[in-house]
N, C-alpha and C positions, 0 to 999 in steps of 0.2 A: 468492494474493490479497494477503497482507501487502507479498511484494516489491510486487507493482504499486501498491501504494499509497504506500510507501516513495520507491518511486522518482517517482511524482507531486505526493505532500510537497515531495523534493528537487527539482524542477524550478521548483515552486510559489515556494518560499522562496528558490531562485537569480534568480527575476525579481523576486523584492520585495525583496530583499539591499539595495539601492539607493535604496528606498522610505523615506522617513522623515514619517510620521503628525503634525503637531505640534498640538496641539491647545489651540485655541481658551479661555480663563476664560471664563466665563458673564457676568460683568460690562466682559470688553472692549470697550471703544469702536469706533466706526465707525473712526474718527480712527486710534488706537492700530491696530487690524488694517491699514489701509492702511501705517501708516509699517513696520509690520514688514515685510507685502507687497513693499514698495519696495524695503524692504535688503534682501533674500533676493533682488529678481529682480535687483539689482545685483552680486549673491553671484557669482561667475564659475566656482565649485563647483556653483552647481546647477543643471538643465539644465533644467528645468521646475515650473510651479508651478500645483496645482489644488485649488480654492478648494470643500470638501464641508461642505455645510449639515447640520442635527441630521434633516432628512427624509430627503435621499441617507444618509448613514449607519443609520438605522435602517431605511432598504430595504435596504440591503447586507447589517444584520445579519441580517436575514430571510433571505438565503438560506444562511445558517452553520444545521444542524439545532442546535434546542436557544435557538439565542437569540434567535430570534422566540418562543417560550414565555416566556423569562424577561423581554422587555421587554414583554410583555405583562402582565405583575406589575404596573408601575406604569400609573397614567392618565399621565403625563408623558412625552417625550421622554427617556430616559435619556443619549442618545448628543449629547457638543458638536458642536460645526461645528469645523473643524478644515480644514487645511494639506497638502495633499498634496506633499511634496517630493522629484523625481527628483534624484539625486546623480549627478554625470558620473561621477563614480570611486567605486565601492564603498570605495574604504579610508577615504574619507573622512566616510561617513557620521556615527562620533563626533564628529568636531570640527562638521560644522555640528550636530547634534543637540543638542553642547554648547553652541553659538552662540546658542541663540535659549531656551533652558532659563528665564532669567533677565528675558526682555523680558517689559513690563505684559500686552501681550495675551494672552501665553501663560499657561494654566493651572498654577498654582505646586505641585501634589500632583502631576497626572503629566501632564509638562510631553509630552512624545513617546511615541510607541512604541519607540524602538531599545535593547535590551536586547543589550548586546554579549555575553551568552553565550547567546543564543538558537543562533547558528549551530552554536557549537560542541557545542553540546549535543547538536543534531540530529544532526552528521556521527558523534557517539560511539554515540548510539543506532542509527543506521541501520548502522554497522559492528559492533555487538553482536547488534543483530537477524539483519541478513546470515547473519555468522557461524551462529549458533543453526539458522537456517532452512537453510544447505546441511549443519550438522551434523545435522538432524532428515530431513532427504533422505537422505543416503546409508543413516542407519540404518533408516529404514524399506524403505529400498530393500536392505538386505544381508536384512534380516527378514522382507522379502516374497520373496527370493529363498530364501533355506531352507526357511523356509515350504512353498513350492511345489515345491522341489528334494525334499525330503522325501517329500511327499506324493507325487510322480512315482517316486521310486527305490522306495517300497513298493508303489504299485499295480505296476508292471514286476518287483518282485522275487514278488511273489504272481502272475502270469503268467506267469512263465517258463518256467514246462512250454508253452503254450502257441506262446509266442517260437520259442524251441528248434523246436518241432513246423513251424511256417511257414517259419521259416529253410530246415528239412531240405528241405520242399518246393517250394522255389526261391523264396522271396518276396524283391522285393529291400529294398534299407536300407528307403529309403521308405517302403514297405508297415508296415514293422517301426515306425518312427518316426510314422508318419501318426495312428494312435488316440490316440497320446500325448500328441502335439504339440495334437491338437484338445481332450483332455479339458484340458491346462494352457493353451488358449486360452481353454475358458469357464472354469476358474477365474479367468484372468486378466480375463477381462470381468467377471465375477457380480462381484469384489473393485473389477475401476473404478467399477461402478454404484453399489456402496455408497459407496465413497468417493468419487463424485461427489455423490451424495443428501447426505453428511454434509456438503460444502464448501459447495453450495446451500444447506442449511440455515443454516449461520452464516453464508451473506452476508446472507441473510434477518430471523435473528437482528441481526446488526449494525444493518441499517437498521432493525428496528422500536426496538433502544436507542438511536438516535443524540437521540434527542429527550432522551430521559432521564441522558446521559451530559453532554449541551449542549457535543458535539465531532463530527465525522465518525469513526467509526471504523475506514472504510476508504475515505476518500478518494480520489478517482480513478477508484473500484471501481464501475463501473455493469454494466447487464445484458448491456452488448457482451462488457466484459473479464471478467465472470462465465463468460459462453457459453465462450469459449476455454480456462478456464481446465477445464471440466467437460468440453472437448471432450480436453485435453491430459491428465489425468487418467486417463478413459477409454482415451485410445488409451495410455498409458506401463502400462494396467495388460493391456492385450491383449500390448502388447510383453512385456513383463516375463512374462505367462506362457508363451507361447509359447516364448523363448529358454530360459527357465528349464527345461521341459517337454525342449527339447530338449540341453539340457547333462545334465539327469540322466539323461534315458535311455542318452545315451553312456558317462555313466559305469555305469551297471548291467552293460553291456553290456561295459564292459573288465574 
């Protein structure tokens, strides 16, 4: 769930890359917003321009969890009217951002949204996280492999009179292999269902704190790509015992 949210942050933030918010003083003039208007659509940098009142932006904030709570705090409109500007060339979004920072209309505390180390920040954390998240994969996957290798080579070593006995009577591999392979099938299942039940739970978790955190916490993350993710879970832990089930018996058996 983290990757897919990760990765729909990053897709999120690669089509707003472009985007530059500027935002409106409270006391700008009709007059002053027009002539800024003017010089921007004359700007040959920018590729489009749309004009968001303090109502469009506090409906927008309404669908961010958390900040329809907190502009509910005041009776006033918290949010200005403000400048929505597409930039034809990402690189260029500091220089116009800086371009208009200083004109009357513009709000002189915080004249835009473009924070040139937003981007960077992101791509450090989503490669740190990455990171983390396939190092926390393969160890619970060596972990759940012992785990269950273990637990198969002692049941098969406590039956081995048994084995032996079947063997002598002509049973083939199969026969020999089939009880085993099925008891580390349902281990492999009983182990997905919990750990589907836990992954369910903190999607669940997440969205009842999203109000209280006043962020998405797993954005992108809704009941479709929950589903999949509980479907893939479940089936890696039927795999994982099965295979597992059946490497240890081979090896008791050598």
């Amino acid at each position: 769930m983290v990757g897919i949210a990760i990765e729909r942050a990053a897709v999120q933030q690669a089509a707003e890359a472009s985007l530059v918010r500027v935002y409106l003083a409270s006391d700008a003039t009709p007059e002053a917003v027009a002539t800024l208007k003017s010089r921007l659509t004359s700007d040959p940098r920018i590729a489009s321009i749309t004009e968001v009142s303090p109502e469009q932006a506090l409906a927008e904030a309404a669908s961010h969890p958390g900040l329809d709570n907190l502009s509910s705090l005041s009776s006033t409109n918290p949010f200005p009217a403000s400048l929505d500007l597409r930039v034809s060339d990402v690189t260029k979004v500091g220089a116009v951002a800086t371009s208009v920072k200083d004109d009357p209309a513009v709000d002189p505390a915080y004249p835009t949204s473009y924070d040139p180390d937003t981007y960077s920040r992101l791509r450090r954390i989503a490669l740190v996280v990455g990171g983390v998240g396939v190092a926390l994969l393969l160890l619970f996957g060596l972990v759940a492999y012992a785990v269950i290798a273990n637990s198969i080579r002692g049941i098969a070593t406590a039956r081995r009179q048994e084995v032996a006995l079947i063997r002598l009577l002509g049973a083939r591999g199969w026969m020999l292999r089939g009880p085993f392979v099925v008891e580390g099938l349902m281990i492999g299942a009983l182990a997905g269902a919990v750990a589907a039940a836990a992954v369910a739970g903190a999607w669940v978790l997440a969205i009842r704190f999203e109000s209280a955190t006043y962020a998405q916490v797993l954005p992108g993350v809704g009941p479709t790509e929950v589903q999949y993710v509980l479907a893939s879970v479940m089936a890696a832990g039927l795999l994982l015992g099965s295979l597992t089930a059946t490497l240890g018996f081979r090896k008791v058996r050598a």
